[in-house]
N, CA, C and O atoms as a Tinker XYZ file with bonds, in Angstrom:
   396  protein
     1  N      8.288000   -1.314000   -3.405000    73     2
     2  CA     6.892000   -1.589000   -3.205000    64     1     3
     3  C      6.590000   -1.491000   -1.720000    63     2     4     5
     4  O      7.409000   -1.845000   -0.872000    81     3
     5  N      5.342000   -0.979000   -1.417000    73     3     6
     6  CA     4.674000   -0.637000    0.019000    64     5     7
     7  C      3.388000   -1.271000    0.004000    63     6     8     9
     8  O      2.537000   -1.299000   -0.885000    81     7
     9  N      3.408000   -1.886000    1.406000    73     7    10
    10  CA     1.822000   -2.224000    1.248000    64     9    11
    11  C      1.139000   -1.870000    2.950000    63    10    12    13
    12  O      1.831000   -1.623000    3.937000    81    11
    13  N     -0.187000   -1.928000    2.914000    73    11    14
    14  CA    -0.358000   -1.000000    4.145000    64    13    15
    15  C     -1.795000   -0.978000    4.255000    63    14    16    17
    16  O     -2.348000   -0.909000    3.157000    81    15
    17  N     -2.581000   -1.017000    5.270000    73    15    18
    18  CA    -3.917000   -0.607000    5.293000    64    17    19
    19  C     -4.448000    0.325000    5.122000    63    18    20    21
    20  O     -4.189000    1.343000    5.763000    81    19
    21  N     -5.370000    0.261000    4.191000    73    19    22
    22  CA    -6.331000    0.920000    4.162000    64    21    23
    23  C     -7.893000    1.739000    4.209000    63    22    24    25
    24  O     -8.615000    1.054000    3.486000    81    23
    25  N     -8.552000    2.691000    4.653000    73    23    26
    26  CA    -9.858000    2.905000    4.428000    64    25    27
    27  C    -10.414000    4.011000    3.734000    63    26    28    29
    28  O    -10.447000    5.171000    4.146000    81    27
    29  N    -10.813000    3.617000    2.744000    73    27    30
    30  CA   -11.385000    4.570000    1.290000    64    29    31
    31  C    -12.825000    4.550000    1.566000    63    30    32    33
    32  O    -13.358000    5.600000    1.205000    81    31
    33  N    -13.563000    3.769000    2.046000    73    31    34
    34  CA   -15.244000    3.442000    2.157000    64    33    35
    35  C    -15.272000    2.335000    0.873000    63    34    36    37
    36  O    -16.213000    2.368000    0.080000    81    35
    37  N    -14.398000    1.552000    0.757000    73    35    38
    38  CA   -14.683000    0.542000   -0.192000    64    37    39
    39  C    -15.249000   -0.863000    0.421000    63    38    40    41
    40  O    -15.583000   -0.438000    1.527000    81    39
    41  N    -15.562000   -2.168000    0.444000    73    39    42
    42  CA   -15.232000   -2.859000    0.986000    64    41    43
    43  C    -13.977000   -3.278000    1.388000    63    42    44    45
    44  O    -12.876000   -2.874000    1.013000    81    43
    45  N    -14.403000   -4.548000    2.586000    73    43    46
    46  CA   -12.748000   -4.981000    3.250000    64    45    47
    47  C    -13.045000   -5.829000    2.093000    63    46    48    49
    48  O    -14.035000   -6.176000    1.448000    81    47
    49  N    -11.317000   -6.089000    2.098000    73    47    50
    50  CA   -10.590000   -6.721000    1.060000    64    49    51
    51  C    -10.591000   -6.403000   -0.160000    63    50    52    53
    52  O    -10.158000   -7.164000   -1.025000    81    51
    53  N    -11.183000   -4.973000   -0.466000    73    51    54
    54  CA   -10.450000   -4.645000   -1.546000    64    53    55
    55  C     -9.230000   -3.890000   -1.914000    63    54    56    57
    56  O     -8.673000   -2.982000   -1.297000    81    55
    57  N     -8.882000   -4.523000   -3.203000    73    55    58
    58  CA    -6.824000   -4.414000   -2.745000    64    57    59
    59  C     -7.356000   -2.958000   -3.702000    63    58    60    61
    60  O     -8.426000   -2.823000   -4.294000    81    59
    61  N     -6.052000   -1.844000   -3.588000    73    59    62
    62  CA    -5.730000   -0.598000   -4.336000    64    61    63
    63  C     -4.266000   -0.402000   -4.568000    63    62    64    65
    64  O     -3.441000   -0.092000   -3.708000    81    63
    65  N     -4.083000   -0.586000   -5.634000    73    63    66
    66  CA    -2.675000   -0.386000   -6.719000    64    65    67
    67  C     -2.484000    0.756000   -6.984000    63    66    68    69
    68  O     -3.260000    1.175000   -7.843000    81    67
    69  N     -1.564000    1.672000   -6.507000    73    67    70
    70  CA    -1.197000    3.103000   -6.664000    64    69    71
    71  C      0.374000    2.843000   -7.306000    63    70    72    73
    72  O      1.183000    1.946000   -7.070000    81    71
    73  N      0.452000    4.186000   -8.342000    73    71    74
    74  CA     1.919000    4.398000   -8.676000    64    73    75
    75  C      2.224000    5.347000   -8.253000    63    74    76    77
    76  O      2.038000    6.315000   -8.990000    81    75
    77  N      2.844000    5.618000   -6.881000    73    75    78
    78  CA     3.250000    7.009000   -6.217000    64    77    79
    79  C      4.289000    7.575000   -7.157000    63    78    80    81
    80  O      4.917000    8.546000   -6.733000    81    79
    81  N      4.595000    7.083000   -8.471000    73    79    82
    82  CA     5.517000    8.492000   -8.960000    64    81    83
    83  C      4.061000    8.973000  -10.357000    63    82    84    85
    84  O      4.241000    9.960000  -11.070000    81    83
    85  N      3.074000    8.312000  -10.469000    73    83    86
    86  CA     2.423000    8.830000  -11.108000    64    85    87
    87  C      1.860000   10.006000  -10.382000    63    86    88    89
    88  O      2.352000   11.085000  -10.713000    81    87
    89  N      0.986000   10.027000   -9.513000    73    87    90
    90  CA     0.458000   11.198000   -8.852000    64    89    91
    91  C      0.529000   11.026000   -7.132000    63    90    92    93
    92  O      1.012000   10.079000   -6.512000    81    91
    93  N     -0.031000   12.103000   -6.658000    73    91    94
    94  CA     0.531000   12.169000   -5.504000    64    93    95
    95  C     -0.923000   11.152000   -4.661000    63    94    96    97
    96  O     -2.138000   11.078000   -4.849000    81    95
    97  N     -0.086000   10.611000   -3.852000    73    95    98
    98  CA    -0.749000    9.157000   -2.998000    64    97    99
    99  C     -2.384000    9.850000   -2.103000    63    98   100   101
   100  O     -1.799000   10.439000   -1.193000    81    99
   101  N     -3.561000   10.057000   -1.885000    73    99   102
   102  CA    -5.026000   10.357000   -1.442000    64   101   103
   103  C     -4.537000   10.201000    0.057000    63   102   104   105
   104  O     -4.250000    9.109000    0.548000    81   103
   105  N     -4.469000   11.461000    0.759000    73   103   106
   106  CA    -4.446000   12.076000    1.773000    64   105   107
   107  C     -5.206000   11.375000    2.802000    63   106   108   109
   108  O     -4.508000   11.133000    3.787000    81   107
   109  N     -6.556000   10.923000    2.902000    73   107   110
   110  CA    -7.010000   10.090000    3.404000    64   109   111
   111  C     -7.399000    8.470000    3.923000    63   110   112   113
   112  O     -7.945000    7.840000    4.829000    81   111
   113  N     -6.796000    8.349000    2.831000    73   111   114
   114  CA    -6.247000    6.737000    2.328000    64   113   115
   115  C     -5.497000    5.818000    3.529000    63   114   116   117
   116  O     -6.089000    4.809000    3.914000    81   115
   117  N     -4.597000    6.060000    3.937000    73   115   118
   118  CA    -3.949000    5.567000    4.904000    64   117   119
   119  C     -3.590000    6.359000    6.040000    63   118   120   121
   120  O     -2.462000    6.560000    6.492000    81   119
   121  N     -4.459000    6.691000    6.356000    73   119   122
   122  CA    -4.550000    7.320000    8.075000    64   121   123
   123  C     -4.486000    6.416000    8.966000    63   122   124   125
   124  O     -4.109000    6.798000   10.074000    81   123
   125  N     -4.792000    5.081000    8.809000    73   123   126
   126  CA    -4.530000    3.911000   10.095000    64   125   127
   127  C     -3.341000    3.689000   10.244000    63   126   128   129
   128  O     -2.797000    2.736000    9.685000    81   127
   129  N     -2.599000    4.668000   11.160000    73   127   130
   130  CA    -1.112000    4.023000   11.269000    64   129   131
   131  C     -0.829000    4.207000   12.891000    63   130   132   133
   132  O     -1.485000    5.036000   13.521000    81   131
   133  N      0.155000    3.413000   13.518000    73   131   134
   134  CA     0.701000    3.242000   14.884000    64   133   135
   135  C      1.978000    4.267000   14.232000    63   134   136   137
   136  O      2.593000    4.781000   15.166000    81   135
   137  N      2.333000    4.539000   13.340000    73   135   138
   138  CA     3.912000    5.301000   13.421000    64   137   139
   139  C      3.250000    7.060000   13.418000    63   138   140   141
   140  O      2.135000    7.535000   13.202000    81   139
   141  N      4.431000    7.574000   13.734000    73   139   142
   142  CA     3.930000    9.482000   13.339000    64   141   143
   143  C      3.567000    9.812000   12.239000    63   142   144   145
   144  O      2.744000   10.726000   12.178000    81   143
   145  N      3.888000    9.399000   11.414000    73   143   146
   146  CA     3.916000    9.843000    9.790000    64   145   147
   147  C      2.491000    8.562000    9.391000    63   146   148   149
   148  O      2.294000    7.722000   10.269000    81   147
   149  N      1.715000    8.501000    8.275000    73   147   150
   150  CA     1.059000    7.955000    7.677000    64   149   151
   151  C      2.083000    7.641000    6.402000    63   150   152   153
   152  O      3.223000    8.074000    6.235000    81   151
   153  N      1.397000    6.855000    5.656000    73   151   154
   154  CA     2.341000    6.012000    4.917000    64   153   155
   155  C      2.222000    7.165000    3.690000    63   154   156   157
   156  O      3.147000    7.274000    2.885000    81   155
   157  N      0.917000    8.093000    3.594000    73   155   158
   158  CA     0.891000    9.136000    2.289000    64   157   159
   159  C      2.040000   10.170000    3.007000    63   158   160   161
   160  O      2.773000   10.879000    2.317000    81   159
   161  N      2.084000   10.150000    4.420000    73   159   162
   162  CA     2.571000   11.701000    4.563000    64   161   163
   163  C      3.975000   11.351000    4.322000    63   162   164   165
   164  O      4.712000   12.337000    4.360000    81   163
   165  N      4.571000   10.218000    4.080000    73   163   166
   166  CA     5.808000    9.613000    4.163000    64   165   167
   167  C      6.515000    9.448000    2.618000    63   166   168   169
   168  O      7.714000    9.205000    2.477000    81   167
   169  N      5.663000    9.604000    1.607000    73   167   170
   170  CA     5.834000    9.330000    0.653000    64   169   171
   171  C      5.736000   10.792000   -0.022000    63   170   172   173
   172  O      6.508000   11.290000   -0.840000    81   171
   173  N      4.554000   11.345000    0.558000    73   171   174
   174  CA     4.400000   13.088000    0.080000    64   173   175
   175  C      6.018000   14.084000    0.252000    63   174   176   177
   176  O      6.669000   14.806000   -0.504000    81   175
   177  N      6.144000   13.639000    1.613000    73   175   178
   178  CA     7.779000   13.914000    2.178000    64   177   179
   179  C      8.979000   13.695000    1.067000    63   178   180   181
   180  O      9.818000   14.500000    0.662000    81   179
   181  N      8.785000   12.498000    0.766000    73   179   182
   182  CA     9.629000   12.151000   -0.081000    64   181   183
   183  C      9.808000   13.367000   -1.375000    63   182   184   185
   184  O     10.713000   14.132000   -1.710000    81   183
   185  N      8.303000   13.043000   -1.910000    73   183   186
   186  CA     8.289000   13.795000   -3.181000    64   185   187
   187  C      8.736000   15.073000   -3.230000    63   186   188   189
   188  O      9.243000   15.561000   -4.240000    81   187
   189  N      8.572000   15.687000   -2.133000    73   187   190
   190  CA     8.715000   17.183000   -1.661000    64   189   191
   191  C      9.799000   17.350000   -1.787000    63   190   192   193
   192  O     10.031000   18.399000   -2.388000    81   191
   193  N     11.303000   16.382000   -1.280000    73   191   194
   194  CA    12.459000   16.520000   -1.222000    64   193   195
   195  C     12.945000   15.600000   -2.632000    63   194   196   197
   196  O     14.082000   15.128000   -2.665000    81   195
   197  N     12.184000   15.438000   -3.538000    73   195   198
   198  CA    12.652000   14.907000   -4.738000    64   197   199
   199  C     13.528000   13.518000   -4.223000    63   198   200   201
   200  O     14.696000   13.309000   -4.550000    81   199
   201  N     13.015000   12.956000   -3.674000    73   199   202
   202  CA    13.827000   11.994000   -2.783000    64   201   203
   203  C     12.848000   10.577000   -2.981000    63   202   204   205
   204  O     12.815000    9.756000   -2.064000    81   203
   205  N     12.022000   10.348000   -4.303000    73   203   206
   206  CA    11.210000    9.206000   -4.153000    64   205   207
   207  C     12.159000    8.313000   -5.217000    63   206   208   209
   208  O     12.826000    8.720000   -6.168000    81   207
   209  N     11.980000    6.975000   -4.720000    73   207   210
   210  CA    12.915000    5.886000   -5.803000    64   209   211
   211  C     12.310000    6.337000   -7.085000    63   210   212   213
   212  O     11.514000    7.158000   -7.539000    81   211
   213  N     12.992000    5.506000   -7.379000    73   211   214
   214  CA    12.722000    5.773000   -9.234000    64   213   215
   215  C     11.502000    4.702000   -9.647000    63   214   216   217
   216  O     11.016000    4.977000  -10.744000    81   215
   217  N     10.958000    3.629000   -9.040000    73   215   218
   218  CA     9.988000    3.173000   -9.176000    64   217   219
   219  C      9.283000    3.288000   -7.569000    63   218   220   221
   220  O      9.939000    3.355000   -6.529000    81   219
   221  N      7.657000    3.289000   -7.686000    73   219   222
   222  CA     7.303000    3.077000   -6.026000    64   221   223
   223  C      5.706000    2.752000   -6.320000    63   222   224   225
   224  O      4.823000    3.572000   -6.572000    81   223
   225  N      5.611000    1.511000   -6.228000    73   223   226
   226  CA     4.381000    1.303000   -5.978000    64   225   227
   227  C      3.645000    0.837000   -4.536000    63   226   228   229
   228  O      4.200000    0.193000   -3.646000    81   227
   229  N      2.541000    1.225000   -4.531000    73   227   230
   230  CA     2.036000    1.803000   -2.991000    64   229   231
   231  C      0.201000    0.481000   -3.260000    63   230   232   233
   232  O     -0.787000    0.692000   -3.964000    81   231
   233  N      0.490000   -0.601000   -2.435000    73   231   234
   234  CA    -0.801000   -1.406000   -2.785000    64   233   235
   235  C     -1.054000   -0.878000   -1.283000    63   234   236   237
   236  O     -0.178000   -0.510000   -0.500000    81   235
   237  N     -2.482000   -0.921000   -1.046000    73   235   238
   238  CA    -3.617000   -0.715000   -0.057000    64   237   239
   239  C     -4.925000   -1.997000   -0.116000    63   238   240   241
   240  O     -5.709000   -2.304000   -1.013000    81   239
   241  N     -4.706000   -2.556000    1.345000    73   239   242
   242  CA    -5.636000   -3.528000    1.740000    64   241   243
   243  C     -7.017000   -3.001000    2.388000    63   242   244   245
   244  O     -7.140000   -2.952000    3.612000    81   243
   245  N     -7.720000   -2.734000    1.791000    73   243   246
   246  CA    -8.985000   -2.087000    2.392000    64   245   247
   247  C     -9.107000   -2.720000    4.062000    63   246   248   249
   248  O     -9.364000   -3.915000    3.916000    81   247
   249  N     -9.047000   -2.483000    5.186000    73   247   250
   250  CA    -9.493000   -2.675000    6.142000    64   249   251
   251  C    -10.885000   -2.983000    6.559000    63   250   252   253
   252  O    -11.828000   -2.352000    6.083000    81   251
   253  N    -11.030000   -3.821000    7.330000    73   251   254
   254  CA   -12.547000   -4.188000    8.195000    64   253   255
   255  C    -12.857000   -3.434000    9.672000    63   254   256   257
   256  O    -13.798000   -2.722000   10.023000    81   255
   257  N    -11.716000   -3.879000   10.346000    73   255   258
   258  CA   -11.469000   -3.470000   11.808000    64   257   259
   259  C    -10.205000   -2.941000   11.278000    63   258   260   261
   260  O     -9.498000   -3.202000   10.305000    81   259
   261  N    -10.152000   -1.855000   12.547000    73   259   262
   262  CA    -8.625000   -1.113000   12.845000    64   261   263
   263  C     -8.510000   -0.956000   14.390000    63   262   264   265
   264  O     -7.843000   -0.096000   14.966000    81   263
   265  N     -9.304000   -1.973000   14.993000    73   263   266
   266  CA    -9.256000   -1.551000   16.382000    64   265   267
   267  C     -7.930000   -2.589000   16.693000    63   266   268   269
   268  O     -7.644000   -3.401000   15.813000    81   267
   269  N     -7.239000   -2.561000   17.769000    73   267   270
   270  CA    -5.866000   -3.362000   18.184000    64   269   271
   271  C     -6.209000   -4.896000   18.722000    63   270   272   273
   272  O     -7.061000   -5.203000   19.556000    81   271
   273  N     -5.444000   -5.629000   18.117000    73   271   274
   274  CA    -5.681000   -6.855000   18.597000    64   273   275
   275  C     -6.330000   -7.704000   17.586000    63   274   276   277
   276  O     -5.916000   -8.834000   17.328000    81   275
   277  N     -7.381000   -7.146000   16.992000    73   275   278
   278  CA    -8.165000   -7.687000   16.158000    64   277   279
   279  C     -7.532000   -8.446000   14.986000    63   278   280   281
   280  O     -6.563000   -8.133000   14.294000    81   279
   281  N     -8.250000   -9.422000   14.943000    73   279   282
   282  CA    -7.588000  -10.960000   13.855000    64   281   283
   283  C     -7.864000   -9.996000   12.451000    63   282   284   285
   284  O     -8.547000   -8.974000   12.396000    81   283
   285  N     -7.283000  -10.509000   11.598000    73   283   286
   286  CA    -7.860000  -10.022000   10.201000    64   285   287
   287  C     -8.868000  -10.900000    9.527000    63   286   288   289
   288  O     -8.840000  -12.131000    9.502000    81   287
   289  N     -9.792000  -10.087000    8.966000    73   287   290
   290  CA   -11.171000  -10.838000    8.215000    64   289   291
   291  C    -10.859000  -11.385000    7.689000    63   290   292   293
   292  O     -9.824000  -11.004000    7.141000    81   291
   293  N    -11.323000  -12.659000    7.336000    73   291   294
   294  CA   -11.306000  -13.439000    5.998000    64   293   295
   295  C    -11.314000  -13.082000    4.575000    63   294   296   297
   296  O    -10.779000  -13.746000    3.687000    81   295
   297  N    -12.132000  -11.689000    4.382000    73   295   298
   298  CA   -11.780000  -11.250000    3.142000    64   297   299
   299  C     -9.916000  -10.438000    2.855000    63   298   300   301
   300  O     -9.073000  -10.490000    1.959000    81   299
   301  N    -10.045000   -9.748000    4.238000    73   299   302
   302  CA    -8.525000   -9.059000    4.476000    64   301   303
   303  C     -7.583000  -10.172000    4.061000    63   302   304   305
   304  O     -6.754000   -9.920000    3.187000    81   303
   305  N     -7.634000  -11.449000    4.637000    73   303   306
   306  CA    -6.380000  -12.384000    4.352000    64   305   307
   307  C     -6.156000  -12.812000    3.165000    63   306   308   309
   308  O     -5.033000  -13.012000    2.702000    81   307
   309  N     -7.352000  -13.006000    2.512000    73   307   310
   310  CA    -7.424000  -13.410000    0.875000    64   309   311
   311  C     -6.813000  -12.617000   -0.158000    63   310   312   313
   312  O     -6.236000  -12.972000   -1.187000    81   311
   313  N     -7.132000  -11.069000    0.479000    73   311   314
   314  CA    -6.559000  -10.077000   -0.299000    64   313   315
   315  C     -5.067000   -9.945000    0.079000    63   314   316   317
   316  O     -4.253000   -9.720000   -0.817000    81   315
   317  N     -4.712000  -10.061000    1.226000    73   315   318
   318  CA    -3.078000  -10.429000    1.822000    64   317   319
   319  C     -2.457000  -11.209000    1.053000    63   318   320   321
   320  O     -1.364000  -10.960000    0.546000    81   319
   321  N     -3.331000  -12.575000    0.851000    73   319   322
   322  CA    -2.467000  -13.584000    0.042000    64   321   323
   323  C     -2.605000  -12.817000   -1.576000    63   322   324   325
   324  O     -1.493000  -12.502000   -1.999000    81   323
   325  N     -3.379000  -12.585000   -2.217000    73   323   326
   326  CA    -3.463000  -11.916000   -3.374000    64   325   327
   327  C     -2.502000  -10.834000   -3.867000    63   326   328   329
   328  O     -1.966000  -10.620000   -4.954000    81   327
   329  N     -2.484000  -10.400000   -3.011000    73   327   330
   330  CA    -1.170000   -9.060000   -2.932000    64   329   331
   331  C      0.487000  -10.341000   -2.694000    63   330   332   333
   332  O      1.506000  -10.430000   -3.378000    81   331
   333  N      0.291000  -10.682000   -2.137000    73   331   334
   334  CA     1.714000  -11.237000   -2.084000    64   333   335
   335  C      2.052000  -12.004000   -3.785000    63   334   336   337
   336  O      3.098000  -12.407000   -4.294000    81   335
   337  N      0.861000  -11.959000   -4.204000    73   335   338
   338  CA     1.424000  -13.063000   -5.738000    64   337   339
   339  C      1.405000  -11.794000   -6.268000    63   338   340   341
   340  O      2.352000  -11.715000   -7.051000    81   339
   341  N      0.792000  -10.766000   -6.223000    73   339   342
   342  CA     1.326000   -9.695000   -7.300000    64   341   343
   343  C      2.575000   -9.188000   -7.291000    63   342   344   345
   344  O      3.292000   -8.826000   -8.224000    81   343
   345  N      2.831000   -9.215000   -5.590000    73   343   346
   346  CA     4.141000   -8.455000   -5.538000    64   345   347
   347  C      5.535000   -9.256000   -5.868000    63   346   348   349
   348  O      6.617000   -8.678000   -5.961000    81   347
   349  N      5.379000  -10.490000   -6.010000    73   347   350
   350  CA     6.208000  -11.558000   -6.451000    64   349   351
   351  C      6.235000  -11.558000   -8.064000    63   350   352   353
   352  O      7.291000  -11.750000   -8.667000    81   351
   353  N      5.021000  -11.333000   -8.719000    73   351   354
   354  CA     5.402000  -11.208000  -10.084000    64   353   355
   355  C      5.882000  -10.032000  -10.594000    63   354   356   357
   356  O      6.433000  -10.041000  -11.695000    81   355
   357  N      5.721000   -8.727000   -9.783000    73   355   358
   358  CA     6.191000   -7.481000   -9.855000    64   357   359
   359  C      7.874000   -7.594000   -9.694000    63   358   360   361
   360  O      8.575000   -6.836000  -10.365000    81   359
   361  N      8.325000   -8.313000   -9.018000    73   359   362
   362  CA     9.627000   -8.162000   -8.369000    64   361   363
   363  C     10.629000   -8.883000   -9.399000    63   362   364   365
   364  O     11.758000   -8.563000   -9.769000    81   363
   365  N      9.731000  -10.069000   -9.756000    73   363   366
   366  CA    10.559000  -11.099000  -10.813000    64   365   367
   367  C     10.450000  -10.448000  -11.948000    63   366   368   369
   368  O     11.462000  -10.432000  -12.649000    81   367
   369  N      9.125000   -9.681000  -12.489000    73   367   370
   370  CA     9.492000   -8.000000  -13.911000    64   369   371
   371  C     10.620000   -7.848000  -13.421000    63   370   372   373
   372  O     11.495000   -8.713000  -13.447000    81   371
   373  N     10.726000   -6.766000  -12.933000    73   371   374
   374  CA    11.779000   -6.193000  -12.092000    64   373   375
   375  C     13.005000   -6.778000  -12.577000    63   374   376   377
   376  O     13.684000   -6.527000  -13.572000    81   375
   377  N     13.104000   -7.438000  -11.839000    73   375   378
   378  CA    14.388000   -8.551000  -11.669000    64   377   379
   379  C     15.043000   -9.100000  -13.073000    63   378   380   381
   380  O     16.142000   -9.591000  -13.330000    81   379
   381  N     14.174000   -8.875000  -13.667000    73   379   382
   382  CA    13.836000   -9.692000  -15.851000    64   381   383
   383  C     14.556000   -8.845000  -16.252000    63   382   384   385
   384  O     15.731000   -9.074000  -16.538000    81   383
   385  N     13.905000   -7.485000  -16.374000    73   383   386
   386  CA    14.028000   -6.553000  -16.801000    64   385   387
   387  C     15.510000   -6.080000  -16.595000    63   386   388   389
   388  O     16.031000   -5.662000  -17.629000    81   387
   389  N     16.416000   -6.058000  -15.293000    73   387   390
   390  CA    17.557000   -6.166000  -15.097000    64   389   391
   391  C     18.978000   -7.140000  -15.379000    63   390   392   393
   392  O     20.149000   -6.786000  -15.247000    81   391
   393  N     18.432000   -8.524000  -15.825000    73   391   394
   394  CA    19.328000   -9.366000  -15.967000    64   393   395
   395  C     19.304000   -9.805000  -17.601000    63   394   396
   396  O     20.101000  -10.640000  -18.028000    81   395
């Protein structure tokens, strides 16, 4: 699981649940990045070299600000905390499903 900012033109704080082995991850989607690669071009990479895990889900925090420094909105954090209980019940599937 990946999680990462995002800007679609949705509101901030709305969360986006992608299955990067269902289709390929929206090119525009996560362009806010400090690294070289964007988090789609990183995952596109992958696919290209048949090199993606066998599960990969890709959540996106709609962004408010992307300027540096900047606190996160109140809606951003809500959706932060929101995403963290999904990804905890995702992990414990997971985890079920294996033991």
């Amino acid at each position: 699981m990946l999680v990462d900012a995002v800007r679609s033109g949705a509101s901030p704080g709305t969360i986006h649940r992608l299955d990067a082995r269902a289709a390929p991850l929206p090119m525009g989607f996560f362009h806010y990045s400090t690294h070289a690669f964007s988090v789609t071009e990183a995952v596109e990479l992958a696919r290209s070299l048949d090199q993606l895990p066998a599960h990969l889900v890709v959540y996106g925090i709609e962004g408010a600000n992307f300027a540096a420094g900047v606190e996160l909105s109140p809606e951003v954090e809500r959706a932060v905390e929101a995403v963290v209980g999904r990804l905890a019940k995702e992990v414990r599937a997971v985890v079920d499903n294996f033991t």
